[in-house]
C-alpha positions, 0 to 999 in steps of 0.5 A: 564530361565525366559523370560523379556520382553525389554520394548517397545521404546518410539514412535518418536515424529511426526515432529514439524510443522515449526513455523509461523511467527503471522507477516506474517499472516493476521489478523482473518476475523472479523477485516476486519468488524471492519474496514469497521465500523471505516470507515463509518464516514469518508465517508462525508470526500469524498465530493467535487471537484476531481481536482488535490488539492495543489498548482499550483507550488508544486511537483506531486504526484498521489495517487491510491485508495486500493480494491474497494476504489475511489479518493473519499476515497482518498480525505483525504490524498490528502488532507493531501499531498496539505497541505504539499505542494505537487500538488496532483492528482487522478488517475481517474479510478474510483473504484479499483476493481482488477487488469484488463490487462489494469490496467497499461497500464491506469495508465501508461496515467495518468502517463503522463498526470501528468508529467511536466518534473519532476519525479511524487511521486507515493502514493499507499494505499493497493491495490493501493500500489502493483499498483504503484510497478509495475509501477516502472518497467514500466517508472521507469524515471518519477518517483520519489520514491514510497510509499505504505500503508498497501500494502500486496506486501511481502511474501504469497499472499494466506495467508498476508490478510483476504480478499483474497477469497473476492478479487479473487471472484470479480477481477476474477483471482487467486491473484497469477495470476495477468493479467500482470507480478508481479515483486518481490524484491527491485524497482529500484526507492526509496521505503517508505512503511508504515505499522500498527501493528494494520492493521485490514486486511493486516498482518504487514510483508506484508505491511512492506516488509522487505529487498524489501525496503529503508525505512519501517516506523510504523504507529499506526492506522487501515488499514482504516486510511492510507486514513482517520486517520488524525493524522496518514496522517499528520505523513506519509507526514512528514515521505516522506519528511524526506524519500526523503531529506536523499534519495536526499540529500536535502529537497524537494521544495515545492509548494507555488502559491495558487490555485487561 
């Protein structure tokens, strides 16, 4: 009899890696320089008092600078939130270099130091963004709702920004292991985040935060631009006060007394 010999089966497909979402990745490293170019000659935009700007009357807000940012990089969007009627104010910490242990505790003074008895606007920009959340656990009675833009705040801190390693080498601790309790989810206060599809470090679902949030907002510019692109300030201060008149039932009184 002759033998046949049974053909050999086909060998089983190795598993398929599980799919990842481009969203909730960080953009390739070089973006990160095509930012820091786009930004340099905004840098003059910095120069001036670093008092609280706005009139005397208007609302508070205090807005938090992003990693290695200063109220000088700020000047623009405070700025920006003076011409819409709100007194906007620094948070006086000098560069943005990490979270440190005391970094809550400082911005928890400063909280204070604003307060009148209204509750104050928290305005964080990238780092400053996951800041201001975290606040919102703290003395969630003196603040009126928080905003973050471009905050990498949702999904994997080891992989939602392209300066991770950068971050780590000069905060000195590993990004998943802050100096203080990170929280996770939705505030207790409202939240507004901004995000950008053409965000050159913070990948979009980071900063979008998905189901963490009230109300997610895209905005067309650089991660840079949450600070400086102008037109992109001027729609962000719109996109609060339409956040805050469906969130309060009413539009929000503005400042009116100049600075004399």
């Amino acid at each position: 009899m002759k033998w046949e010999r049974t053909p050999d089966a086909p060998a089983a497909a190795p598993p398929a890696a599980p799919a990842l979402d481009s969203d909730a990745l960080a953009p390739p490293s070089w973006h990160s320089l095509v930012e820091v170019m786009w930004h340099f000659p905004r840098l003059l935009a910095g120069l001036g008092p670093l008092g609280p700007r706005g009139p005397v009357d208007g609302p508070p807000v205090l807005v938090v600078p992003g990693f290695l940012a200063t109220d000088r990089t700020t000047m623009d969007l405070r700025r920006a939130l003076a011409r819409g009627g709100w007194r906007a104010h620094p948070w006086l910490m000098g560069m943005n270099k990490g979270a440190k242990i005391d970094t809550l505790d400082l911005m928890c003074s400063r909280l204070d130091a604003i307060y009148d008895g209204r509750p104050v606007l928290l305005v964080g920009w990238s780092l400053g963004g996951m800041f201001v959340r975290e606040m919102a656990y703290r003395c969630p009675d003196r603040i009126r709702a928080v905003v973050t833009m471009g905050t990498p705040f949702s999904g994997d801190l080891k992989t939602n920004t392209n300066i991770r390693e950068f971050y780590e080498r000069i905060a000195g601790h590993d990004v998943n292991l802050p100096p203080f309790e990170r929280h996770q989810g939705k505030l207790a206060v409202p939240s507004l985040s901004f995000w950008s599809r053409r965000d050159g470090i913070v990948a979009p679902a980071a900063a979008r935060g998905d189901g963490e949030v009230d109300k997610s907002v895209e905005i067309d510019t650089l991660h840079m631009g949450f600070a400086v692109d102008r037109p992109a300030l001027s729609r962000m201060v719109r996109e609060i006060a339409i956040f805050l008149t469906a969130i309060e039932g009413k539009a929000p009184v503005m400042g009116k007394i100049p600075v004399k």
